[in-house]
C-alpha positions as CSV (number, residue, x, y, z in Angstrom):
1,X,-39.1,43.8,-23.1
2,X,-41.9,41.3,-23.7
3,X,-42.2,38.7,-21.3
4,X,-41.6,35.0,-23.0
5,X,-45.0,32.7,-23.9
6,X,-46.4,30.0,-22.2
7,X,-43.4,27.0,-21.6
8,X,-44.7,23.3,-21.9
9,X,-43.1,22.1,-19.3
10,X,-43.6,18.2,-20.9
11,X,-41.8,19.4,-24.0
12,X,-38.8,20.8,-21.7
13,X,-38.5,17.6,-20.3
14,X,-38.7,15.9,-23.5
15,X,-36.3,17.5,-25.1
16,X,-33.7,18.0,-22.5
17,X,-30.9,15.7,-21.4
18,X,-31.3,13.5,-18.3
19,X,-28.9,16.1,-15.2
20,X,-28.2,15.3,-11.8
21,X,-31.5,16.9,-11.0
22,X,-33.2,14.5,-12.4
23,X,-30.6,11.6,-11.2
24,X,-31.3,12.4,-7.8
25,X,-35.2,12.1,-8.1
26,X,-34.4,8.2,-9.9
27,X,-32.1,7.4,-7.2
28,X,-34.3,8.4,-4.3
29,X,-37.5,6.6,-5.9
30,X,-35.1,3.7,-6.5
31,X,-33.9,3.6,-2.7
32,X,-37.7,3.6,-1.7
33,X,-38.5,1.0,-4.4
34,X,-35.8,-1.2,-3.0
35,X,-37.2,-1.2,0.1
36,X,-40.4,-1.4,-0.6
37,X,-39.4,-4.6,-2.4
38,X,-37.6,-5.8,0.3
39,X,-40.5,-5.4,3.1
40,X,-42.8,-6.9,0.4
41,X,-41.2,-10.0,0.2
42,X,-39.7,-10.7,3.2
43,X,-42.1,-12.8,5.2
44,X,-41.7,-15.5,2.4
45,X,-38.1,-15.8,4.0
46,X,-38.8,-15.6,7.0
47,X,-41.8,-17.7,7.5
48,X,-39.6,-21.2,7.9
49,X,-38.0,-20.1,11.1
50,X,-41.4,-18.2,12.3
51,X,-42.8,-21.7,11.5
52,X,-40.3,-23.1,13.9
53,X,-40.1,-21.0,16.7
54,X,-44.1,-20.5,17.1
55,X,-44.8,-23.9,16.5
56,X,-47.4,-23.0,14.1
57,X,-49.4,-24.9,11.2
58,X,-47.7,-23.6,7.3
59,X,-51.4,-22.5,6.6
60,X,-51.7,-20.3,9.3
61,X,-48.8,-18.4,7.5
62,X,-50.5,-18.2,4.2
63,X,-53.0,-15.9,6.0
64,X,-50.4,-13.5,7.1
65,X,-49.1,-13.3,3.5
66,X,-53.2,-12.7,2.5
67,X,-53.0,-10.0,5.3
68,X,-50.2,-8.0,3.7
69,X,-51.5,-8.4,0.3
70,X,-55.0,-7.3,1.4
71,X,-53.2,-4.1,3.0
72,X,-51.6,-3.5,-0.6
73,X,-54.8,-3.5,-2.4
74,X,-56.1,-1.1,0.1
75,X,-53.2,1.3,-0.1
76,X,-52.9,0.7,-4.1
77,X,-56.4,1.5,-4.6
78,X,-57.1,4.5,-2.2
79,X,-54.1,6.2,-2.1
80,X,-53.1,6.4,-5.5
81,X,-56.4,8.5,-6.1
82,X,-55.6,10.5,-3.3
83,X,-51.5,11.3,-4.9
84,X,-53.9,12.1,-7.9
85,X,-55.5,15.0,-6.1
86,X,-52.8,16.0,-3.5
87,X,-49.6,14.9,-5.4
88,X,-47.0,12.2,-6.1
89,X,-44.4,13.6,-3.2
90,X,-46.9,13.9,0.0
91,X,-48.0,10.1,-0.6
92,X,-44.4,8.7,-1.4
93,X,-42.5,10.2,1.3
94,X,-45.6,9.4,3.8
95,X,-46.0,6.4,2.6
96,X,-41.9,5.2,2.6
97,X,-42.0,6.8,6.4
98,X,-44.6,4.8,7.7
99,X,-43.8,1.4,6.3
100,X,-39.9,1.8,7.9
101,X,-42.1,2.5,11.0
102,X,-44.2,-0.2,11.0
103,X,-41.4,-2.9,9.7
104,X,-39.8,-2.1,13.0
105,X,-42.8,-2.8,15.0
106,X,-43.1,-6.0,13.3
107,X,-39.6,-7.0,14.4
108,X,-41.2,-7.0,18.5
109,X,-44.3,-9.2,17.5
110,X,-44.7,-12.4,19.8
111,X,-47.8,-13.9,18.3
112,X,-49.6,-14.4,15.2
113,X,-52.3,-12.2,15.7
114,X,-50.1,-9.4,16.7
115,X,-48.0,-10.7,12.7
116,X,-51.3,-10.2,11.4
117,X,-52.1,-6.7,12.0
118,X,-49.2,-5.0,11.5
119,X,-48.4,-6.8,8.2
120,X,-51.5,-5.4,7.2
121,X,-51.7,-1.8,8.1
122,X,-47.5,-2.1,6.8
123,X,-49.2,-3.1,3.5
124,X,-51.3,0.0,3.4
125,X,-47.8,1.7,3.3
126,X,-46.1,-0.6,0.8
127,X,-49.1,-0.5,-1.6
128,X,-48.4,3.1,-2.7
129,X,-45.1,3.3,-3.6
130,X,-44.9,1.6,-7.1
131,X,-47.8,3.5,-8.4
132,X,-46.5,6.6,-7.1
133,X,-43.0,6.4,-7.7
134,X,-43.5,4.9,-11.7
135,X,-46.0,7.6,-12.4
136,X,-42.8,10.7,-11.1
137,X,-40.0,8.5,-12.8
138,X,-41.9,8.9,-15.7
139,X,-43.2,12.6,-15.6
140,X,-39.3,13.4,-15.0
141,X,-38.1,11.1,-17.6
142,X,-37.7,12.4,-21.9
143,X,-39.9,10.8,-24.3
144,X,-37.3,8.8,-26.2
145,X,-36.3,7.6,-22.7
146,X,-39.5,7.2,-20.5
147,X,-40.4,3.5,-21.1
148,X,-36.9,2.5,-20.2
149,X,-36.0,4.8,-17.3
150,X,-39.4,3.2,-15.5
151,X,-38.7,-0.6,-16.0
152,X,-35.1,-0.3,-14.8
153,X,-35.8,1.7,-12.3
154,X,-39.1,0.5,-10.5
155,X,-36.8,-3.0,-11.1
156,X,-35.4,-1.8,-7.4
157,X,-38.5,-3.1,-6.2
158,X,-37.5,-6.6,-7.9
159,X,-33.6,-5.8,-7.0
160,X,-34.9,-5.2,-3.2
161,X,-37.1,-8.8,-2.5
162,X,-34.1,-10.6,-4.3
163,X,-32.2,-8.6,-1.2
164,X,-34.0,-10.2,1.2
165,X,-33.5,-13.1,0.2
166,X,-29.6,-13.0,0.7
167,X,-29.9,-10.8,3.9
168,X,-32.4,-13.3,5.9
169,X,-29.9,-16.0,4.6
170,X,-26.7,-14.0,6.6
171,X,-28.6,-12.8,9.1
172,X,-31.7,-15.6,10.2
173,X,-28.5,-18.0,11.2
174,X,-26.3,-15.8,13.4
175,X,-29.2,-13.5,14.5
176,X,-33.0,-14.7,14.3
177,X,-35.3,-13.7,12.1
178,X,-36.4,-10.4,13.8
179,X,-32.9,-9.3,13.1
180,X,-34.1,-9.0,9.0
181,X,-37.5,-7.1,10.2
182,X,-34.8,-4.3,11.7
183,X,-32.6,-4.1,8.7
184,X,-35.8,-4.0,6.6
185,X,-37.1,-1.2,9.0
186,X,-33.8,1.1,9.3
187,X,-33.0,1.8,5.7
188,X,-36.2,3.0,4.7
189,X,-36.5,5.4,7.7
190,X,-33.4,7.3,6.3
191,X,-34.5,6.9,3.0
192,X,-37.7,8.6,3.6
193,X,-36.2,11.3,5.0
194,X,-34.1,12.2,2.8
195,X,-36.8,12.1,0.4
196,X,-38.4,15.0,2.6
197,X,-36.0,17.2,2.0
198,X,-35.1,16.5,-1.9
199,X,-38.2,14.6,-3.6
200,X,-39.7,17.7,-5.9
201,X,-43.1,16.9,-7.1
202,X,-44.3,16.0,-10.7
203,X,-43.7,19.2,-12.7
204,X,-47.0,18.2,-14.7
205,X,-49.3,17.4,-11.7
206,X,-48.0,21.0,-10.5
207,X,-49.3,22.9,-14.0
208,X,-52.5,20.8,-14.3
209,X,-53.5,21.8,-10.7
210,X,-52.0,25.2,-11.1
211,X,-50.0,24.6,-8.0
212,X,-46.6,26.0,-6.4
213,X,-45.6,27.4,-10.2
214,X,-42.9,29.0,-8.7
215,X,-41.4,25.7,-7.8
216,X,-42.1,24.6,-11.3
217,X,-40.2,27.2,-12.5
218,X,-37.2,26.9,-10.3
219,X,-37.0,23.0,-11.1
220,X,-37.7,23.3,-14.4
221,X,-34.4,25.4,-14.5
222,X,-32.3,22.9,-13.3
223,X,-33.8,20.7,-15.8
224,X,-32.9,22.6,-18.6
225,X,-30.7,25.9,-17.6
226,X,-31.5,27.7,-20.9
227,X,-35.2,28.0,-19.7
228,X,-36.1,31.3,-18.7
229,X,-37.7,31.3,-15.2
230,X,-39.9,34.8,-16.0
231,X,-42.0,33.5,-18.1
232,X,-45.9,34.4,-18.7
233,X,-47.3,30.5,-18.2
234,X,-46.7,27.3,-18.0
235,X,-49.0,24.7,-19.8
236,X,-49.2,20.7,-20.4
237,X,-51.1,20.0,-23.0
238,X,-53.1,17.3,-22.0
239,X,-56.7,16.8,-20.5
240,X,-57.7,17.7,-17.1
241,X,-61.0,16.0,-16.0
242,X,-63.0,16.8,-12.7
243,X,-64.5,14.1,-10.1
244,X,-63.7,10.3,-8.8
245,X,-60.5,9.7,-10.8
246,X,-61.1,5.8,-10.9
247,X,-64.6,6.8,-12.9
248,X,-62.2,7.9,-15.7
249,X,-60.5,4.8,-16.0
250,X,-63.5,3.2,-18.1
251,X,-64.2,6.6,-20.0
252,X,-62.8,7.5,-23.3
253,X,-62.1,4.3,-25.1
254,X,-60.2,2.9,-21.7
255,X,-62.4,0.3,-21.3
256,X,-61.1,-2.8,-22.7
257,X,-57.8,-1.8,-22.2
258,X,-58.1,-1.0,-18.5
259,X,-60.0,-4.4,-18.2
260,X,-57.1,-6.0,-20.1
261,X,-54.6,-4.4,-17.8
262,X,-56.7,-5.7,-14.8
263,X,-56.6,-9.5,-15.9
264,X,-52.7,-9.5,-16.5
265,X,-52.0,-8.0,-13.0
266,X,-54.3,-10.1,-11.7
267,X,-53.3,-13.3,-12.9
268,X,-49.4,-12.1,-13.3
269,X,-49.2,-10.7,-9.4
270,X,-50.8,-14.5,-8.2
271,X,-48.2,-16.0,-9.9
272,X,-45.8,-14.1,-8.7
273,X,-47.0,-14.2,-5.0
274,X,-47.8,-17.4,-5.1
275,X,-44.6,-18.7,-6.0
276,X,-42.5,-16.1,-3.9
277,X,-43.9,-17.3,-0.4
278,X,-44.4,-20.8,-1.1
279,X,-41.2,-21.6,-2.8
280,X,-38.9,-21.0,0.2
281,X,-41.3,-23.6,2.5
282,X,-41.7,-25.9,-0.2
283,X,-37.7,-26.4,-1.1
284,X,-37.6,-26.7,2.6
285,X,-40.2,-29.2,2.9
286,X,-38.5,-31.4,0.3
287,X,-35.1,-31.3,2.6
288,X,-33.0,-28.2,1.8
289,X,-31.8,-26.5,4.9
290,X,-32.9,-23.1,5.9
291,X,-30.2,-21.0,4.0
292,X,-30.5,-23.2,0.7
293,X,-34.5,-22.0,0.9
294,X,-34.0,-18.5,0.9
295,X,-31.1,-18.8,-1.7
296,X,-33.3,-20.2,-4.1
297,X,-36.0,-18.1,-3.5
298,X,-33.4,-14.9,-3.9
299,X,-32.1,-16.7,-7.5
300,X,-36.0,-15.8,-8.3
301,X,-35.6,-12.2,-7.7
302,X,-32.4,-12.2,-9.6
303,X,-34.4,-13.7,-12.2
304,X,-36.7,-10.9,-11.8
305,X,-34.3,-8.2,-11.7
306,X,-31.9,-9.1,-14.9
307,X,-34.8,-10.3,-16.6
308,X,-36.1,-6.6,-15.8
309,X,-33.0,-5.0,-17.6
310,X,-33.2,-7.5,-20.6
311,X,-37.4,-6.5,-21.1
312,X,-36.9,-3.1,-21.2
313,X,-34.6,-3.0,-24.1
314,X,-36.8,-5.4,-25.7
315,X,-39.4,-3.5,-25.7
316,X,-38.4,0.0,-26.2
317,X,-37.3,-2.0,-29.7
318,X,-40.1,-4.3,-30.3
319,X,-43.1,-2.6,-28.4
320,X,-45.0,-4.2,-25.1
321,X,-47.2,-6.8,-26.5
322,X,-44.9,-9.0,-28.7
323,X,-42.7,-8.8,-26.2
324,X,-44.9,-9.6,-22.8
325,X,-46.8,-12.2,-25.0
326,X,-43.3,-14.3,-25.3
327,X,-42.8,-13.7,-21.6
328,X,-45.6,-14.4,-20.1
329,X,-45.7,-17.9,-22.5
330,X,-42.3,-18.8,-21.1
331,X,-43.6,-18.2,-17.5
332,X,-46.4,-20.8,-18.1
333,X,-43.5,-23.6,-18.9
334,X,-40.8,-22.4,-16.4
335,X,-43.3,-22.7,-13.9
336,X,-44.4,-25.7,-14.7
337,X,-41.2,-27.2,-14.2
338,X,-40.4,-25.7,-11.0
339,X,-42.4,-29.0,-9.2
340,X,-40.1,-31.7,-11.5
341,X,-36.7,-29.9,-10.8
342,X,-36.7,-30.6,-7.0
343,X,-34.5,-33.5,-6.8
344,X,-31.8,-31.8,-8.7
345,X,-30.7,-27.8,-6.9
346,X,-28.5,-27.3,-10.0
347,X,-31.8,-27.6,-12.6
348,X,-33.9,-26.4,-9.6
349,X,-31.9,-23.1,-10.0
350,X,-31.9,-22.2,-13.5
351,X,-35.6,-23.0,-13.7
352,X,-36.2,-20.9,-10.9
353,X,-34.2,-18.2,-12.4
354,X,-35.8,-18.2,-15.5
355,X,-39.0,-18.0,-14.0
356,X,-38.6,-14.8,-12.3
357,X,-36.5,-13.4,-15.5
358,X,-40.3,-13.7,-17.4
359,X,-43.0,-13.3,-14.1
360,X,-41.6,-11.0,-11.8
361,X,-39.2,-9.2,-14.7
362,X,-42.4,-8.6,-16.6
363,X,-44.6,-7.0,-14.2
364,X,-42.4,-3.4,-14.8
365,X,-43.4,-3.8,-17.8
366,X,-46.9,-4.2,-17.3
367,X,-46.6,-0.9,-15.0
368,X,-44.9,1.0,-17.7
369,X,-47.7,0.2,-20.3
370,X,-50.5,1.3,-17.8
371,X,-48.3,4.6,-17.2
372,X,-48.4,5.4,-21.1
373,X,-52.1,4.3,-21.3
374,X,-53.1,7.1,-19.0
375,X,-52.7,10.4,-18.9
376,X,-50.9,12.9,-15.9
377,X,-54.3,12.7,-14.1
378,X,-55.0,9.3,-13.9
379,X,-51.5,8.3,-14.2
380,X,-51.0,7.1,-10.6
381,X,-54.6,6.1,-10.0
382,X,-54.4,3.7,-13.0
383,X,-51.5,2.2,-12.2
384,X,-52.2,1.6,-9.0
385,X,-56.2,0.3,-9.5
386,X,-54.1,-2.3,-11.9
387,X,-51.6,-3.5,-9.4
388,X,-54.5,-3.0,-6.4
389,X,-56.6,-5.7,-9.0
390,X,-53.5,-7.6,-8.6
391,X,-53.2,-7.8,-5.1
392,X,-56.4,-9.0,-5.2
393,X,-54.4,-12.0,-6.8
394,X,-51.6,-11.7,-4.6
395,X,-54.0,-12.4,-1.5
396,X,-56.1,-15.4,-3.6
397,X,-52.7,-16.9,-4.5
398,X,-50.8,-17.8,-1.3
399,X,-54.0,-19.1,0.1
400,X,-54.7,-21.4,-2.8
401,X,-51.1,-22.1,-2.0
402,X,-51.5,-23.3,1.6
403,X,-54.8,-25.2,0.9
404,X,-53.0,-27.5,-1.2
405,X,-50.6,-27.9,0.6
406,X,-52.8,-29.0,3.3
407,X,-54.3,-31.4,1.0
408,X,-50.9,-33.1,0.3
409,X,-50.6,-31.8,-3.5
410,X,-47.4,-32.7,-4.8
411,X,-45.0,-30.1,-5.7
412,X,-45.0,-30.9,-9.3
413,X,-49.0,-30.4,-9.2
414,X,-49.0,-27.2,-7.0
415,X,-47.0,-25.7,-9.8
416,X,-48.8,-27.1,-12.4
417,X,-51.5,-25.4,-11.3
418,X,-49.5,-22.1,-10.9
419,X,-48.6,-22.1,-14.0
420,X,-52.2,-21.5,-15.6
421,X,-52.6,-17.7,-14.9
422,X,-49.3,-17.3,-16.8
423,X,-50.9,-18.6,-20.0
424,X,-54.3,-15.7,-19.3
425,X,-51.8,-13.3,-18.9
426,X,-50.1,-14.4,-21.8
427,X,-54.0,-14.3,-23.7
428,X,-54.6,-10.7,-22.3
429,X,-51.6,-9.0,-23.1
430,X,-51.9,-10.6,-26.6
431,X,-55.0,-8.8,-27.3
432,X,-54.3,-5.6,-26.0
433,X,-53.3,-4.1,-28.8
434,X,-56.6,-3.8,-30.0
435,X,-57.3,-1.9,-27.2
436,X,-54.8,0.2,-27.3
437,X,-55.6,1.2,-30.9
438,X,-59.6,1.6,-29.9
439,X,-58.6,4.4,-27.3
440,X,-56.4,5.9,-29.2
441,X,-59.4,6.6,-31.8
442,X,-61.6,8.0,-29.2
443,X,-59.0,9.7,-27.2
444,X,-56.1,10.2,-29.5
445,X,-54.0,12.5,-26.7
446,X,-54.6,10.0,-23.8
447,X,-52.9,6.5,-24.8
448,X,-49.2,7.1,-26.5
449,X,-49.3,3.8,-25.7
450,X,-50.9,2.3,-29.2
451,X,-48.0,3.2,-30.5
452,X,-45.9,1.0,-28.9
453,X,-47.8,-2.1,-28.7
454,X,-46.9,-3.8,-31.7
């Protein structure tokens, strides 16, 4: 008997319905996402009390946070090309390990300088996650599916910083603030082991490199049991292009919208930075205890995280520009506002929370257009050259952040003047969808994206 043809194993996937194969992959990425969210975010909470006990100036913090951020843009930018070349799995499970590791470590610092290193080399870590772990959610994800499997899941990341909000609010009180750093530390060292032992690898970085087919094969069965594991080849039909990967990111019509992509990070991730770690200190400034600090700046996460939800089913409906565009223009107001709601927590609240439903629940989106932009071999390495662009954002912003707050701005200007990359982003994303459509000329195959867009 003749053996079957050549399986496409993107077609299988496509076409199959969502097992607990495939569950298990979301949920682990989701666990590490969570975490990784939670050991991004967590020195905005924590920074009051550090404050206190040290006996330190708030600027120096705003250097920490720059440290961290500066560690991202490392890790988002080198190791994404590396997970390119050597796989999704090595570089999530590596990565998820280490930062558990190093989180711990940070929990037994006693000075600033010691702060400062560790949060960088942990941002290394944390840098590599999203990128990796958006680019597997949606190589394992169906078609019809893909855009919102990767926003509601890589909102874990959101769903884990609006965690550490409410766990450095029970346990900073009762326990210090190290006590957070330990939580933050534990989970993801028994997430990433688990992740050993059950994280497959992309099933379309496998066939592209023509490596391990004989795991494709056995995962591919649990994906779809009908598939017949002797088969003569498997194939992906899409490009497969030699040298630096980032080279590739300007090549083929990506240009503009690789540049595009770049801005909105960039201006979207210093918004969202900048606002994170300074909102805590600043509520506290203008005499909210402690608790009511980190409260507020978890009701921003929340935001984030339903706002998340509500985006995806926008836009698997209405497409990623119209629906970013409104977003990112009801960031630039929400924002705004956050200065002029301080004297009342109630307002201070909802503005808040709207804030983080269109800044932080829009960045997913952002990462799920870049992931349909680019093809299996640049998937990761575009995703994470936009968010390592945006880091450079995230390490501008809290340091604006803390100069003018040593130069006395008011709240109400400090967020004024937050506000402003909301309304580029809001520009960028606007135009492109003529981007979009210009790589899809030159490169029909590679962007699925300008399909979407509009």
């Amino acid at each position: 008997m003749d053996k079957p043809g050549p399986i496409n194993v993107a077609d299988v996937i496509d076409n199959a319905k969502i097992g607990g194969f495939q569950i298990r992959m979301f949920v682990l990425c989701a666990l590490s996402l969570i975490m990784d969210g939670f050991d991004v975010q967590v020195m905005g909470f924590v920074a009051p009390p550090i404050i206190a006990e040290w006996g330190v100036p708030r600027t120096v913090l705003g250097v920490v946070f720059a440290a961290g951020n500066f560690g991202m843009l490392v890790g988002a930018l080198g190791f994404t090309m590396l997970a390119d070349r050597i796989g999704r799995r090595p570089v999530l499970v590596g990565a998820t390990l280490a930062f558990s590791m190093l989180t711990l470590a940070t929990a037994m610092t006693s000075s600033i300088q010691q702060l400062l290193v560790l949060r960088f080399i942990t941002g290394v870590a944390l840098g590599c996650v999203i990128p990796n772990a958006t680019a597997l959610i949606g190589e394992y994800s169906p078609r019809r599916k893909r855009v919102t499997l990767m926003m509601t899941i890589t909102v874990g990341f959101t769903a884990g910083a609006a965690m550490a909000g409410f766990v450095s609010a029970w346990l900073i009180e009762d326990f210090g603030w190290r006590s957070v750093f330990y939580f933050g530390g534990s989970v993801p060292l028994v997430v990433g082991v688990l992740m050993y032992f059950f994280l497959p690898e992309s099933l379309q970085f496998l066939v592209l490199r023509r490596r391990n087919l004989d795991k494709v094969g056995k995962w591919l069965v649990q994906i779809e049991p009908t598939t017949s594991p002797d088969v003569t080849r498997y194939v992906v039909h899409e490009e497969q292009r030699q040298g630096v990967p980032a080279l590739h990111l300007v090549r083929d019509g990506r240009a503009l919208g690789t540049v595009l992509l770049w801005i909105v990070n960039f201006m979207n991730i210093l918004v969202l930075y900048s606002v994170s770690n300074w909102l805590p200190t600043v509520v506290n400034g203008a005499g909210y205890s402690t608790t009511t600090a980190a409260l507020v700046g978890a009701v921003q996460q929340v935001g984030g995280t339903l706002g998340t939800f509500a985006l995806a089913a926008l836009i698997s409906r209405q497409g990623f520009v119209p629906v970013l565009t409104a977003s990112f223009a009801v960031a630039c107001v929400s924002i705004a506002m956050i200065g002029q709601s301080l004297a009342s927590l109630a307002l201070l609240f909802v503005v808040v929370f709207i804030a983080g439903w269109s800044v932080i629940g829009a960045q997913p989106g952002v990462n799920a257009l870049a992931a349909t932009f680019y093809p299996t071999y640049l998937r990761s390495t575009g995703i994470g050259w936009g968010l390592g662009i945006g880091r450079i954002g995230a390490i501008v912003g809290p340091i604006l952040g803390g100069i003018f707050l040593s130069r006395q701005w008011t709240p109400g200007q400090l967020f004024i003047a937050a506000a402003t990359p909301a309304f580029v982003s809001c520009l960028a994303i606007f135009a492109f969808r003529w981007a979009a459509r210009a790589s899809a000329t030159e490169a029909p195959g590679a962007a699925v994206a300008a399909t979407r867009t509009s």
